[in-house]
C-alpha positions as CSV (number, residue, x, y, z in Angstrom):
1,X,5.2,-10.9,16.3
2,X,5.9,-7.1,16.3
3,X,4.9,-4.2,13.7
4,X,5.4,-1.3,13.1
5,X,4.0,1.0,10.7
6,X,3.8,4.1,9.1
7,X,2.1,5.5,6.6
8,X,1.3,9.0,4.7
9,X,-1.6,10.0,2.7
10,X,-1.5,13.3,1.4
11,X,-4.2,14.3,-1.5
12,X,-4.4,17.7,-3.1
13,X,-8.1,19.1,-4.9
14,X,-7.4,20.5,-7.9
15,X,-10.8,22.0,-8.3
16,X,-13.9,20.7,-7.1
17,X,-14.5,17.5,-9.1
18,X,-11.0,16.4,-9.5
19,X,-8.7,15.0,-6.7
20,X,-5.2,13.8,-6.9
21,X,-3.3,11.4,-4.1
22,X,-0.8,9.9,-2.8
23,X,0.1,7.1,-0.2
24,X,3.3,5.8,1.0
25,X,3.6,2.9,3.5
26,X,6.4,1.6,5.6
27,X,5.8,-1.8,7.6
28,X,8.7,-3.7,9.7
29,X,7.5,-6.8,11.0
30,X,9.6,-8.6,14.0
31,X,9.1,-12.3,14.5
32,X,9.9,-13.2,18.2
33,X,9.5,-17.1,17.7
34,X,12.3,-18.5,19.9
35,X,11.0,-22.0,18.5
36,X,14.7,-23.1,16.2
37,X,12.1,-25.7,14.5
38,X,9.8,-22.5,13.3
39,X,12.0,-21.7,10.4
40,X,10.3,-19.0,8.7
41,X,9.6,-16.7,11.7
42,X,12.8,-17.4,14.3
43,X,14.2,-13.9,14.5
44,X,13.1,-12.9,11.3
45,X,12.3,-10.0,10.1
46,X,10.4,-8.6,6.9
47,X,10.3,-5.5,5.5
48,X,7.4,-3.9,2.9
49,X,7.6,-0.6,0.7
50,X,4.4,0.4,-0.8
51,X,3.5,3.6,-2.9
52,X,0.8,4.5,-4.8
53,X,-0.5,7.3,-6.7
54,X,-3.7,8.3,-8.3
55,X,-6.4,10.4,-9.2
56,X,-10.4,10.6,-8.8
57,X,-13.0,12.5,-10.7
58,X,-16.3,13.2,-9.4
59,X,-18.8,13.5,-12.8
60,X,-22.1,14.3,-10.2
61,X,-22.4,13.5,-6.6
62,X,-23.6,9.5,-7.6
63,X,-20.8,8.9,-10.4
64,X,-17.0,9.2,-10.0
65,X,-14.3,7.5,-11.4
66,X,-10.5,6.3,-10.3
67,X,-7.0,5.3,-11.3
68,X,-4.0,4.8,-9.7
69,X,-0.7,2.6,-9.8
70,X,0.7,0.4,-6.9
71,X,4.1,-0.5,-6.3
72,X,4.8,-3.2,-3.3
73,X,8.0,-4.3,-2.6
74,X,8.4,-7.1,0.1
75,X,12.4,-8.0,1.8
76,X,13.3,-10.5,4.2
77,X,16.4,-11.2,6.3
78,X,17.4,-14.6,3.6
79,X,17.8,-11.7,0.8
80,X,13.9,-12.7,-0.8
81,X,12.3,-10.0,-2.4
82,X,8.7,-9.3,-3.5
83,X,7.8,-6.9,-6.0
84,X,4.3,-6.0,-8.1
85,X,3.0,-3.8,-9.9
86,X,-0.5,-2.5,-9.6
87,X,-2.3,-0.9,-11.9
88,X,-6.4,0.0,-11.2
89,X,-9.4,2.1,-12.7
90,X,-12.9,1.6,-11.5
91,X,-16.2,3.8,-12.0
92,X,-18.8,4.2,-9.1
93,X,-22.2,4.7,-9.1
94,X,-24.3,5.5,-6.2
95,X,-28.3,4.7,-6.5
């Protein structure tokens, strides 16, 4: 199995407390099984798309909270795609 990747994560700070990002990933994935009886990975390949945005807010140094939204799509050589929707929002506290 081969992969490849790349991936860019570029944020921007607004002002000091509040941070906005973004993330794209591109993973190709080569399957070099030469077994014909290994159906799912003989000469396959698989291809995922995944971006995601989002912004943080830091209240104090201990207490911030996040959202962002996740979009994965997965494709394979047979046609089959994979696709979801992620949406997120968390608050963290540091004692």
């Amino acid at each position: 199995c081969m992969r490849h990747m790349i991936e860019l994560k570029p944020s921007f700070k607004a002002t000091d407390d509040w941070t906005v990002f973004a993330e794209y990933r591109f993973r190709r994935t080569l399957y070099t099984s030469d077994n014909r009886k290994d159906v799912d990975h003989y000469h396959a390949k698989k291809n995922l798309n995944r971006v995601k945005a989002g912004t943080k807010y830091e209240f104090t140094s201990s207490l911030s909270a996040q959202a962002d939204w996740t979009r994965t799509k997965e494709e394979d050589d047979d046609g089959e795609t994979y696709t979801q929707n992620r949406y997120m929002a968390s608050v963290r506290f540091t004692f």
